[in-house]
mmCIF entry with sequence, helices, sheets and N, C-alpha, C, O atoms, coordinates in Angstrom:
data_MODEL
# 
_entry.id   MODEL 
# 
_entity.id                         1 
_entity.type                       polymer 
_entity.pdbx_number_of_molecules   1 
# 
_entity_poly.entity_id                      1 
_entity_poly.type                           'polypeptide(L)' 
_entity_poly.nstd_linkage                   no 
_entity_poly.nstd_monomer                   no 
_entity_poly.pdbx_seq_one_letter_code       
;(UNK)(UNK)(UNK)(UNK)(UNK)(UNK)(UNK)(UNK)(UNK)(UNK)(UNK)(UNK)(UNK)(UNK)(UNK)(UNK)
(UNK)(UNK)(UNK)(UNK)(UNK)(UNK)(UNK)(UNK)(UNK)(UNK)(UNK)(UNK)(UNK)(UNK)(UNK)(UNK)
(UNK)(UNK)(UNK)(UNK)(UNK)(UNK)(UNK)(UNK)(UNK)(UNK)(UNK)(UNK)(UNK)(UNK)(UNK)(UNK)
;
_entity_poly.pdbx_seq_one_letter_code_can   XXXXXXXXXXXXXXXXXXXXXXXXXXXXXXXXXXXXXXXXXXXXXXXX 
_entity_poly.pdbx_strand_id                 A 
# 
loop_
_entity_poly_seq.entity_id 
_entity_poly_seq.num 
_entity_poly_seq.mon_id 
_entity_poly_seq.hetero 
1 1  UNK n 
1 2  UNK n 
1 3  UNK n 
1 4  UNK n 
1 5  UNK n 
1 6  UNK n 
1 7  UNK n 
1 8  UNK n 
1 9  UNK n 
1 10 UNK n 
1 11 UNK n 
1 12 UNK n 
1 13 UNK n 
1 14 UNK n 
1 15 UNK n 
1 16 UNK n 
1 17 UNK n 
1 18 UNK n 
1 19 UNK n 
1 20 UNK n 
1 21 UNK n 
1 22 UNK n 
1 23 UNK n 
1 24 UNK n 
1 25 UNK n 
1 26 UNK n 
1 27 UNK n 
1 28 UNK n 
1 29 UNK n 
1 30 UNK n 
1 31 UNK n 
1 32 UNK n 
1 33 UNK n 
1 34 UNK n 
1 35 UNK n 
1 36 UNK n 
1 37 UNK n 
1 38 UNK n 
1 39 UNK n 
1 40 UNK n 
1 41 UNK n 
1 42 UNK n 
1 43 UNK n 
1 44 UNK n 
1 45 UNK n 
1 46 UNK n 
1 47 UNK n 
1 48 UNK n 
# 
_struct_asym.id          A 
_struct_asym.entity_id   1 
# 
loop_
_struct_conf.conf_type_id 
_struct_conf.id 
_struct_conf.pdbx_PDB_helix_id 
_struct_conf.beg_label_comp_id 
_struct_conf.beg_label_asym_id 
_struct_conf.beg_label_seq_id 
_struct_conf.pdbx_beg_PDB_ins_code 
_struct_conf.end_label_comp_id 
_struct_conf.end_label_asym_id 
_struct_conf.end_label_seq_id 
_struct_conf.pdbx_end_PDB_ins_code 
_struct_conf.beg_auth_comp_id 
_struct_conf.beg_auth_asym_id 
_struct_conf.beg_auth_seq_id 
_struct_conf.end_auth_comp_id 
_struct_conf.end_auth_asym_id 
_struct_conf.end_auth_seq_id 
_struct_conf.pdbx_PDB_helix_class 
_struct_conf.details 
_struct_conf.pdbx_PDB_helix_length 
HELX_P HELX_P1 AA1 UNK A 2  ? UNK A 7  ? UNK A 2  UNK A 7  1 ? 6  
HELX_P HELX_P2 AA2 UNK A 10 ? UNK A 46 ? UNK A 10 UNK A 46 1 ? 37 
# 
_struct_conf_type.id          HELX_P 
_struct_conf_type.criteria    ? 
_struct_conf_type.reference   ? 
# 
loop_
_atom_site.group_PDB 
_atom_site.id 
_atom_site.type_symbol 
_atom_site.label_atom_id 
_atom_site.label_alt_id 
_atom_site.label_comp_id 
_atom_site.label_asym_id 
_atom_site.label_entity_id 
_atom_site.label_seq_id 
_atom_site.pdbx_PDB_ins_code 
_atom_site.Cartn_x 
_atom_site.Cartn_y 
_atom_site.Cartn_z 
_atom_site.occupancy 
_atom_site.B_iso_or_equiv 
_atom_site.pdbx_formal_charge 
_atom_site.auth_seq_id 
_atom_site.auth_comp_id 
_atom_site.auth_asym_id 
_atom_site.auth_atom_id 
_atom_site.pdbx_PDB_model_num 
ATOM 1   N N  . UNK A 1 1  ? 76.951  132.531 97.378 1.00 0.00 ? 1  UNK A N  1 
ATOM 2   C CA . UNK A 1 1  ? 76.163  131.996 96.287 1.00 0.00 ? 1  UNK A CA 1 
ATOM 3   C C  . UNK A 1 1  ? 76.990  131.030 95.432 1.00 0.00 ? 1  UNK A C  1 
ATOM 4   O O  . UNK A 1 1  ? 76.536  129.941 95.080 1.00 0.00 ? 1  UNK A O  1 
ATOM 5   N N  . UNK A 1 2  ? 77.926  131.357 95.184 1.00 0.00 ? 2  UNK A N  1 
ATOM 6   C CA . UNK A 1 2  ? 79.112  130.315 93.966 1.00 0.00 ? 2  UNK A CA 1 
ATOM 7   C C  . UNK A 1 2  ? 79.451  129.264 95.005 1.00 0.00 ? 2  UNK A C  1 
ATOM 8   O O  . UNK A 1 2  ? 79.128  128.099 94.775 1.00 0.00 ? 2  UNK A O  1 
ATOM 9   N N  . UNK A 1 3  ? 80.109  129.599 96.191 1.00 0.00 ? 3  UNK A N  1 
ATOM 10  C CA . UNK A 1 3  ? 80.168  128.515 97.231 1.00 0.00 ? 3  UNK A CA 1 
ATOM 11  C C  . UNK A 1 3  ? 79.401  127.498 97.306 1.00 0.00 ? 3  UNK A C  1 
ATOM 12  O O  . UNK A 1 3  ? 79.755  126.347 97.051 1.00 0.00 ? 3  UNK A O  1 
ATOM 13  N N  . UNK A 1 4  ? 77.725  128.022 97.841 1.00 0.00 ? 4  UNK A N  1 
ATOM 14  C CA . UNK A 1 4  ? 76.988  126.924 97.562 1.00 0.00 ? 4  UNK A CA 1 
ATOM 15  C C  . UNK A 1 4  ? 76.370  126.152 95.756 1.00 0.00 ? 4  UNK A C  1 
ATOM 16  O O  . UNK A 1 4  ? 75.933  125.111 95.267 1.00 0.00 ? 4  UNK A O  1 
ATOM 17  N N  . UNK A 1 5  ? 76.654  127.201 95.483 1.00 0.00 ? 5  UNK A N  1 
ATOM 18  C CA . UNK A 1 5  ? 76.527  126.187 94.157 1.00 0.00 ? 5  UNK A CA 1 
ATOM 19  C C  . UNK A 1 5  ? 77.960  125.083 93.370 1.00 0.00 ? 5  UNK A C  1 
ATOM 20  O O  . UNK A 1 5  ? 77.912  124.257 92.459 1.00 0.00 ? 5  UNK A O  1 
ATOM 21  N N  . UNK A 1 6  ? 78.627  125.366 93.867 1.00 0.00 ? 6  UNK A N  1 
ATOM 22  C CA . UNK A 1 6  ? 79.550  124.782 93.797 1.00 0.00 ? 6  UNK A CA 1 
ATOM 23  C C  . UNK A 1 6  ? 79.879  123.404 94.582 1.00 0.00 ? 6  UNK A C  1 
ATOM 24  O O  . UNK A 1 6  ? 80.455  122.474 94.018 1.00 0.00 ? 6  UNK A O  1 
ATOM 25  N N  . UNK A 1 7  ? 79.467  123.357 95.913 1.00 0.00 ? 7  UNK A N  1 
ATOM 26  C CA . UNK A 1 7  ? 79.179  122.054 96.811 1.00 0.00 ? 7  UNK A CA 1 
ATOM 27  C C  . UNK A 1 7  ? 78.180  121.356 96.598 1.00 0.00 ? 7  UNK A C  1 
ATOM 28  O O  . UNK A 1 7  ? 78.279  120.149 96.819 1.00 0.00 ? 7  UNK A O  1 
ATOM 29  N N  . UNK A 1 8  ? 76.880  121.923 96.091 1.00 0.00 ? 8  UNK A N  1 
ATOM 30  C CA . UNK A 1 8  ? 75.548  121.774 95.966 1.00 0.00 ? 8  UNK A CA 1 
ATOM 31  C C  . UNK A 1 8  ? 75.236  121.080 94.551 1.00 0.00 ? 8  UNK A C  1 
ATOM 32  O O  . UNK A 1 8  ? 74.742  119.955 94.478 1.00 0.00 ? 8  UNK A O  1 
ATOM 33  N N  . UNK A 1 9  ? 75.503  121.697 93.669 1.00 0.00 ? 9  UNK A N  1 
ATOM 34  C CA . UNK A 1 9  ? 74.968  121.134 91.985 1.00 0.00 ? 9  UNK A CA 1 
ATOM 35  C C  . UNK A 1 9  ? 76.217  120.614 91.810 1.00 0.00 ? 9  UNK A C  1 
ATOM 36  O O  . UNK A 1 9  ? 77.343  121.010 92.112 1.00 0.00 ? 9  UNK A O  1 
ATOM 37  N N  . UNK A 1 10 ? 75.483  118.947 90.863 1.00 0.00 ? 10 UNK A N  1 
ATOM 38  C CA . UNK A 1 10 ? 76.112  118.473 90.052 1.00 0.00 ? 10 UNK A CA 1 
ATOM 39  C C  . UNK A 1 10 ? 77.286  118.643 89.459 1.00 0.00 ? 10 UNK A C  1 
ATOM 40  O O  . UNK A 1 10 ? 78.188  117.808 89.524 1.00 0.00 ? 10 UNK A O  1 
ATOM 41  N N  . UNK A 1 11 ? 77.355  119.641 88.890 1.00 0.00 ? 11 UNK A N  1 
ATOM 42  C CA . UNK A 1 11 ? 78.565  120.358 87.689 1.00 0.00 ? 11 UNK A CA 1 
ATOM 43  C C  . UNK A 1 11 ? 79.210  120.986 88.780 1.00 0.00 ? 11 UNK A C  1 
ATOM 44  O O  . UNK A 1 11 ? 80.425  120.927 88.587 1.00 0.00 ? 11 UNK A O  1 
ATOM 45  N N  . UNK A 1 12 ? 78.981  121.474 89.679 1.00 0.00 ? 12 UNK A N  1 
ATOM 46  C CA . UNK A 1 12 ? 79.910  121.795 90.832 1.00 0.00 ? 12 UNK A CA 1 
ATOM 47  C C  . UNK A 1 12 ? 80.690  121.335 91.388 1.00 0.00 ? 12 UNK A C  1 
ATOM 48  O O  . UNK A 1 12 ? 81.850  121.669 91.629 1.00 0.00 ? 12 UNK A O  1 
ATOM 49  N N  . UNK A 1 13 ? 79.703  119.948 91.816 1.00 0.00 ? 13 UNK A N  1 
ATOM 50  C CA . UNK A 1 13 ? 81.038  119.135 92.192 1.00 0.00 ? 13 UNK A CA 1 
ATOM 51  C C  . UNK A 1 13 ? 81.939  118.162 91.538 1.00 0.00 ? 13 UNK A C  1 
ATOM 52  O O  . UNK A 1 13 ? 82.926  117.549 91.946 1.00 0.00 ? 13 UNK A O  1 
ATOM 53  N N  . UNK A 1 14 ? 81.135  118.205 90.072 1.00 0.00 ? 14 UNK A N  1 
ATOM 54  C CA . UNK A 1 14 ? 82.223  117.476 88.604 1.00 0.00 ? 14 UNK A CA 1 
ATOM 55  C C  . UNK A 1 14 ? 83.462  118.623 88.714 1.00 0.00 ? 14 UNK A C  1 
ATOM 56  O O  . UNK A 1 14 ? 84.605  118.196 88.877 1.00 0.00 ? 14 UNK A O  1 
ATOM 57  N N  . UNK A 1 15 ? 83.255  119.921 88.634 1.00 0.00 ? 15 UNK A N  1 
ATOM 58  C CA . UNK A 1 15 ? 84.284  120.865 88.600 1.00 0.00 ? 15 UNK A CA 1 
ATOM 59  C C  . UNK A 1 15 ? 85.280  120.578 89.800 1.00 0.00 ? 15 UNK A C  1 
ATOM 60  O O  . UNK A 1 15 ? 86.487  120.668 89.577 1.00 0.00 ? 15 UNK A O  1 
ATOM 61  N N  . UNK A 1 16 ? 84.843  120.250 91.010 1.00 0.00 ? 16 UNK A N  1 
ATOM 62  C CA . UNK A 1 16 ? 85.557  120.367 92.207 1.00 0.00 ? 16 UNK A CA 1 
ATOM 63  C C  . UNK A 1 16 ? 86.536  119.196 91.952 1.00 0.00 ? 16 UNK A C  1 
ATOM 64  O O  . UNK A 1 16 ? 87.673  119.032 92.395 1.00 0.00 ? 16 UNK A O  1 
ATOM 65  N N  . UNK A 1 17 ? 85.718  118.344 91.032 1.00 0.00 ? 17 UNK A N  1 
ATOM 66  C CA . UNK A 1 17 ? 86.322  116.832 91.232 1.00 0.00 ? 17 UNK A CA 1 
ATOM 67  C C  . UNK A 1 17 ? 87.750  117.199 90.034 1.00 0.00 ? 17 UNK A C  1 
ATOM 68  O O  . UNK A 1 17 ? 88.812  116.613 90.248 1.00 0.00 ? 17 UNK A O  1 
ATOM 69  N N  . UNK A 1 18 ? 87.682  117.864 89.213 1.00 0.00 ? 18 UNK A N  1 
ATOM 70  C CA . UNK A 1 18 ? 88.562  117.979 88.312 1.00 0.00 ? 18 UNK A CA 1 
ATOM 71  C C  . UNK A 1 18 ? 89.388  119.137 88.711 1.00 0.00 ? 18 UNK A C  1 
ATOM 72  O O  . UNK A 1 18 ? 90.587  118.976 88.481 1.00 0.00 ? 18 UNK A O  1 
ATOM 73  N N  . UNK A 1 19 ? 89.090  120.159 89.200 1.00 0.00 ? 19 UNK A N  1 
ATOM 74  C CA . UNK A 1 19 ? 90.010  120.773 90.204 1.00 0.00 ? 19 UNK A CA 1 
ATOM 75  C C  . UNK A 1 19 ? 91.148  119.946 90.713 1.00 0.00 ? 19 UNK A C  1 
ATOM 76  O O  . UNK A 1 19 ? 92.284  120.047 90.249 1.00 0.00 ? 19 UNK A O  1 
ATOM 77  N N  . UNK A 1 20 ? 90.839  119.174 91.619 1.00 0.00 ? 20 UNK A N  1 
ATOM 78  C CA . UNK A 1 20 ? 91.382  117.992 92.703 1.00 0.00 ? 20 UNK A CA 1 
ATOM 79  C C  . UNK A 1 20 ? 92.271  117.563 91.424 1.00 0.00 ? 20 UNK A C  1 
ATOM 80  O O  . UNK A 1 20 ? 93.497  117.448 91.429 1.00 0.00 ? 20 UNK A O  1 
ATOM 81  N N  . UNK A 1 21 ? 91.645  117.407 90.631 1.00 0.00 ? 21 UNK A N  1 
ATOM 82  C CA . UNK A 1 21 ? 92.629  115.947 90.331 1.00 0.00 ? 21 UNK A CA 1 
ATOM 83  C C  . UNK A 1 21 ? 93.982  116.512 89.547 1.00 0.00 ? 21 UNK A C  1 
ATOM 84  O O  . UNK A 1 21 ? 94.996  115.822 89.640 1.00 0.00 ? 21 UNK A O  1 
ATOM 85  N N  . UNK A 1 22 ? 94.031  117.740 88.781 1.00 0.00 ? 22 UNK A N  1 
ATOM 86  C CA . UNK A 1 22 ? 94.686  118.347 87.852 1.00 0.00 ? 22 UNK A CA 1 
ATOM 87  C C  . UNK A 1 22 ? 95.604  118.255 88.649 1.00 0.00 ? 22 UNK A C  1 
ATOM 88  O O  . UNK A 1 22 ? 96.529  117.458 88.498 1.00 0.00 ? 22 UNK A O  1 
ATOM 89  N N  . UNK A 1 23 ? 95.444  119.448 90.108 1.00 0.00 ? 23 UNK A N  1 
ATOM 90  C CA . UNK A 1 23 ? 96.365  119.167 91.592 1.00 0.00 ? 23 UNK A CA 1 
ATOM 91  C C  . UNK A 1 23 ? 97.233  118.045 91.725 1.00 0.00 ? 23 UNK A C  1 
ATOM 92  O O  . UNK A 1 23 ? 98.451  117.876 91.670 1.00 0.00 ? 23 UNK A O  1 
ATOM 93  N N  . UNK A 1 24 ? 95.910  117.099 91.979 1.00 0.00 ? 24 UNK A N  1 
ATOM 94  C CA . UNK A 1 24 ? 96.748  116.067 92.276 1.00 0.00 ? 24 UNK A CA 1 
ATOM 95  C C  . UNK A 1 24 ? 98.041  115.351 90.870 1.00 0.00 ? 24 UNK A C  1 
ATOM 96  O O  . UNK A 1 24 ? 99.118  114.788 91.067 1.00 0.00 ? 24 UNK A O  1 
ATOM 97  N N  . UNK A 1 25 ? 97.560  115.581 89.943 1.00 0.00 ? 25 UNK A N  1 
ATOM 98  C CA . UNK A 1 25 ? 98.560  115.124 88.537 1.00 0.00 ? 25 UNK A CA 1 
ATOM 99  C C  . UNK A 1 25 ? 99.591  115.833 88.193 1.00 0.00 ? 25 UNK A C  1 
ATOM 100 O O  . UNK A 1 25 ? 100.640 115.502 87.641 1.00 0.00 ? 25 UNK A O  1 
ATOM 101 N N  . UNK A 1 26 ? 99.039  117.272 88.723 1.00 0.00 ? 26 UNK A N  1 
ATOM 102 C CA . UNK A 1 26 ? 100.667 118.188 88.823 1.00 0.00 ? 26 UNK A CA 1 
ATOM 103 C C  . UNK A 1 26 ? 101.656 117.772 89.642 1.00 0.00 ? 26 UNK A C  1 
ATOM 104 O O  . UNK A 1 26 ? 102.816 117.925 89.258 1.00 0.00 ? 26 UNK A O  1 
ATOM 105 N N  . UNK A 1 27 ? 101.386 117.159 90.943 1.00 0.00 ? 27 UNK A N  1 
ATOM 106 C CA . UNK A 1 27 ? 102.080 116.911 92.026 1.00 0.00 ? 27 UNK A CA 1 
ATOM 107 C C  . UNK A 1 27 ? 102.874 116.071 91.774 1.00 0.00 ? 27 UNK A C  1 
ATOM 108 O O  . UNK A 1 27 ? 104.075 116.128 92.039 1.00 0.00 ? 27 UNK A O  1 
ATOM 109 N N  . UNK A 1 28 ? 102.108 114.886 91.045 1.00 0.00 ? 28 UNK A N  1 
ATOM 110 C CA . UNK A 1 28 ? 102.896 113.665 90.824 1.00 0.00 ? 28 UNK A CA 1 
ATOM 111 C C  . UNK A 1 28 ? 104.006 114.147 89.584 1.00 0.00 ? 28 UNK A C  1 
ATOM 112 O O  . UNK A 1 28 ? 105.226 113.986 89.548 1.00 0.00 ? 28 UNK A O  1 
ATOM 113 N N  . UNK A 1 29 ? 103.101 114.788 88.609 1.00 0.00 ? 29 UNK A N  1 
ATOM 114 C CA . UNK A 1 29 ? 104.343 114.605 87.385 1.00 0.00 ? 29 UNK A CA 1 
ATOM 115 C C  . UNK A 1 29 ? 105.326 115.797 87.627 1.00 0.00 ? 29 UNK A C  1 
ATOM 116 O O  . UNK A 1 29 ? 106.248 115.738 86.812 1.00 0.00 ? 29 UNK A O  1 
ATOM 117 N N  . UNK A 1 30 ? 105.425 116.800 88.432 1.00 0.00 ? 30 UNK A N  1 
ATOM 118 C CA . UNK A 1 30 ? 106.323 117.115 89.269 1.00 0.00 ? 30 UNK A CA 1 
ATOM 119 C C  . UNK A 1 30 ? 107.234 116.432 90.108 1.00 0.00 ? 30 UNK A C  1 
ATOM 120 O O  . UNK A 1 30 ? 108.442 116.663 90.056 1.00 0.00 ? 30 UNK A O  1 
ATOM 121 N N  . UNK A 1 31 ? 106.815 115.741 90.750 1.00 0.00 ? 31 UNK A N  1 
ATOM 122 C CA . UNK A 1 31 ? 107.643 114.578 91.778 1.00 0.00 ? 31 UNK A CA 1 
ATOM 123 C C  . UNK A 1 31 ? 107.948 113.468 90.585 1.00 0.00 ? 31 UNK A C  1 
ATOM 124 O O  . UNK A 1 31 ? 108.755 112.680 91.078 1.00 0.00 ? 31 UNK A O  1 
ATOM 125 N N  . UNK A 1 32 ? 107.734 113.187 89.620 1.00 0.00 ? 32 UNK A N  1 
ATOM 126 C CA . UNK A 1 32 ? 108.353 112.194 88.957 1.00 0.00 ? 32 UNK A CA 1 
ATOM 127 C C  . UNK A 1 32 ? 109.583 112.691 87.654 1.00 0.00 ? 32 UNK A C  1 
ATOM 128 O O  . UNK A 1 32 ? 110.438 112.120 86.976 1.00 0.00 ? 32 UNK A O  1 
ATOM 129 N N  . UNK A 1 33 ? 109.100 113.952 87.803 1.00 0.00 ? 33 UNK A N  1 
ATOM 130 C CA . UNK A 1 33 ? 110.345 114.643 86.778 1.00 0.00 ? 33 UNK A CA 1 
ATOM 131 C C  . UNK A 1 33 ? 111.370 114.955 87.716 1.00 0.00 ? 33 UNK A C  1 
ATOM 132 O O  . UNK A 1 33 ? 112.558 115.026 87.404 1.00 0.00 ? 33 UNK A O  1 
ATOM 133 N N  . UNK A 1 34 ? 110.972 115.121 88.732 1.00 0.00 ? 34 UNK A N  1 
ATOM 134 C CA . UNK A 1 34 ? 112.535 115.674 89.601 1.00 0.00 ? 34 UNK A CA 1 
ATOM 135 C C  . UNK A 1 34 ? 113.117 114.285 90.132 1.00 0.00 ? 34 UNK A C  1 
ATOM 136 O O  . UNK A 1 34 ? 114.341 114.152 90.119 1.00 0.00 ? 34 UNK A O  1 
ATOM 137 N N  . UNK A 1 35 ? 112.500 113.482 90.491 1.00 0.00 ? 35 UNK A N  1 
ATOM 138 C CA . UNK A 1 35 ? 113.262 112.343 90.720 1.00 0.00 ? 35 UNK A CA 1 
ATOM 139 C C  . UNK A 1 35 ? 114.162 111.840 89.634 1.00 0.00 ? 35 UNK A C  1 
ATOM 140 O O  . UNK A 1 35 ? 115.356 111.583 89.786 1.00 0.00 ? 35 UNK A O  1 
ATOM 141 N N  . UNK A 1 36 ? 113.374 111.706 88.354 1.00 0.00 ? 36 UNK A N  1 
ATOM 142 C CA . UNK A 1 36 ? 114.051 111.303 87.373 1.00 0.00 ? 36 UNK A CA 1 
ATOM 143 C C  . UNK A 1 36 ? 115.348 112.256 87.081 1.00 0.00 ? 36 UNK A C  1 
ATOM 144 O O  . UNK A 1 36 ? 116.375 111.607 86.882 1.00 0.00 ? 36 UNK A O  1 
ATOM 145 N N  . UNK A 1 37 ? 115.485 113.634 87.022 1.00 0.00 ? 37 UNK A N  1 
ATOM 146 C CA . UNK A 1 37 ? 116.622 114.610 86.807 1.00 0.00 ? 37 UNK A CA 1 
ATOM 147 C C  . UNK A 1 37 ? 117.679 114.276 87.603 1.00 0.00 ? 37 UNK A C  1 
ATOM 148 O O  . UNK A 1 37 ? 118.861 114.276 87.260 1.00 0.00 ? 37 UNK A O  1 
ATOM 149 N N  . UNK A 1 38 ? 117.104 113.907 88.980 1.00 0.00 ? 38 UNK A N  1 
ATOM 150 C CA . UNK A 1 38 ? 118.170 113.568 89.799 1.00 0.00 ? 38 UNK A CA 1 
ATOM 151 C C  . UNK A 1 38 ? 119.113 112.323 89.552 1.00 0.00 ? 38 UNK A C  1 
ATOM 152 O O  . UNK A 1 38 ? 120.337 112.307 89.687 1.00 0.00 ? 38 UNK A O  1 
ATOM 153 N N  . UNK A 1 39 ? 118.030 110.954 89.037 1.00 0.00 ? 39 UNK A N  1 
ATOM 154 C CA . UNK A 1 39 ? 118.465 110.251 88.840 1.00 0.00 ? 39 UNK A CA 1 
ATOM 155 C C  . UNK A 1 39 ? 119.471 110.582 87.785 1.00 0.00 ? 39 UNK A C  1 
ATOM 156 O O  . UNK A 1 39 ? 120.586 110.769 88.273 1.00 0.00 ? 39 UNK A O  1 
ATOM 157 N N  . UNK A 1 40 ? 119.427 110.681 86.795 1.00 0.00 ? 40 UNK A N  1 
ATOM 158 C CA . UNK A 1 40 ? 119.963 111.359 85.225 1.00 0.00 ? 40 UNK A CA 1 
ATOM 159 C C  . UNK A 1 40 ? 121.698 111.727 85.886 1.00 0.00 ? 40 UNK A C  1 
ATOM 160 O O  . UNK A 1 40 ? 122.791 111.168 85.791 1.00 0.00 ? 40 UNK A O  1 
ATOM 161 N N  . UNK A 1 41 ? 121.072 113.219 86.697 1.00 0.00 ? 41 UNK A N  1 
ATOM 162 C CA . UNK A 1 41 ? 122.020 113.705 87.436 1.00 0.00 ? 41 UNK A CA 1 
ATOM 163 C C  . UNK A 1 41 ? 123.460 112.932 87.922 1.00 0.00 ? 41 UNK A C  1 
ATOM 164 O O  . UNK A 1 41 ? 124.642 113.106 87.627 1.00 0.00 ? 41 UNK A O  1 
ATOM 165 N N  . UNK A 1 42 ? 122.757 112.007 88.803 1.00 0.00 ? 42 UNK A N  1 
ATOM 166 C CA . UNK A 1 42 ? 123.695 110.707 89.607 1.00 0.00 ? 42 UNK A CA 1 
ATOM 167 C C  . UNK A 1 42 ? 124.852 110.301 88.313 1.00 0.00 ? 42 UNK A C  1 
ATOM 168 O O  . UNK A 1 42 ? 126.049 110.527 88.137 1.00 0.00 ? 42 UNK A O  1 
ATOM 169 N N  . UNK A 1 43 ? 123.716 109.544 87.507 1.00 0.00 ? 43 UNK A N  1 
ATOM 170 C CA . UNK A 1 43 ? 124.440 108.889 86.105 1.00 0.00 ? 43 UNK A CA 1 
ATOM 171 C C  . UNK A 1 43 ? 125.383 109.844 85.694 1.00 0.00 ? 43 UNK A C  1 
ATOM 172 O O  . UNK A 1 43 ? 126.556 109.810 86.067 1.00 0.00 ? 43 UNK A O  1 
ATOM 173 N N  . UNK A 1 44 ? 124.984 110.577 85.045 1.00 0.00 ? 44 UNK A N  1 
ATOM 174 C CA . UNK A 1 44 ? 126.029 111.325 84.161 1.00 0.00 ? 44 UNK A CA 1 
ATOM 175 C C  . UNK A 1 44 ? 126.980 111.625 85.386 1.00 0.00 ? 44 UNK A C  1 
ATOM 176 O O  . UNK A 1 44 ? 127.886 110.859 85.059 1.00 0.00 ? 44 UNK A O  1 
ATOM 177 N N  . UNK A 1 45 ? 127.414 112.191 86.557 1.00 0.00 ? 45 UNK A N  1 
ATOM 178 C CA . UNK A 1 45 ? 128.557 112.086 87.596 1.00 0.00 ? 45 UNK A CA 1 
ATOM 179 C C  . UNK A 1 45 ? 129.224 110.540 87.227 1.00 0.00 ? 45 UNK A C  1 
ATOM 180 O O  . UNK A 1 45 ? 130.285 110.378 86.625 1.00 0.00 ? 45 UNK A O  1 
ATOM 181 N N  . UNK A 1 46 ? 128.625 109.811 87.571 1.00 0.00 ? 46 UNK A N  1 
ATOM 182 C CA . UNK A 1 46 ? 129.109 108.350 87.768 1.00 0.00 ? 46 UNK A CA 1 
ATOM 183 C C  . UNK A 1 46 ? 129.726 108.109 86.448 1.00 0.00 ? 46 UNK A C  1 
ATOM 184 O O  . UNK A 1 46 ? 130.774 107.466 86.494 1.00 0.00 ? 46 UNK A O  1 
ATOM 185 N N  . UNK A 1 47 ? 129.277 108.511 85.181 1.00 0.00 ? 47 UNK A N  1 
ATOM 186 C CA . UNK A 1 47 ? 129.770 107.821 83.805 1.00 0.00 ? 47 UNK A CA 1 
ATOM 187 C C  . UNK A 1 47 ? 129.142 107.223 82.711 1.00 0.00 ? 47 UNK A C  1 
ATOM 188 O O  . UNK A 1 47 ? 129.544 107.029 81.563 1.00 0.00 ? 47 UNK A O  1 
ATOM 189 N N  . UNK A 1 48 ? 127.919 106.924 83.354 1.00 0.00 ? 48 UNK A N  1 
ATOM 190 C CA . UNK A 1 48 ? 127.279 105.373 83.225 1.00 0.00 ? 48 UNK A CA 1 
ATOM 191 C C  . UNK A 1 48 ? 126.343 106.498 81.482 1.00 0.00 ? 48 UNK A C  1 
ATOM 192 O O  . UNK A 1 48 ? 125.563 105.922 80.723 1.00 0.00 ? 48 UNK A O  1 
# 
C-alpha cells in the first residue's frame, strides 16, 4: 500500500524526488570535504 502510493501520487513522487536528491548532496558535500582535507593536508606537509 505505501509502495504504491508512493510511485503512484503526486507527493510521492515529490518525496521520492527529495529523497534522491538529499542522497545525492550528501555524496557530493562529502566528496568535496574530503578532497579539500586532503588537499589542506598536502599543504600544511609541504609548508605552504
Amino acid at each position: 500500500m505505501a509502495l504504491k502510493e508512493l510511485f503512484s501520487t503526486d507527493i510521492g513522487l515529490l518525496s521520492l524526488f527529495t529523497i534522491g536528491f538529499v542522497i545525492v548532496m550528501a555524496a557530493y558535500i562529502y566528496r568535496f570535504a574530503k578532497r579539500h582535507i586532503a588537499e589542506d593536508e598536502r599543504n600544511a606537509k609541504l609548508g605552504h
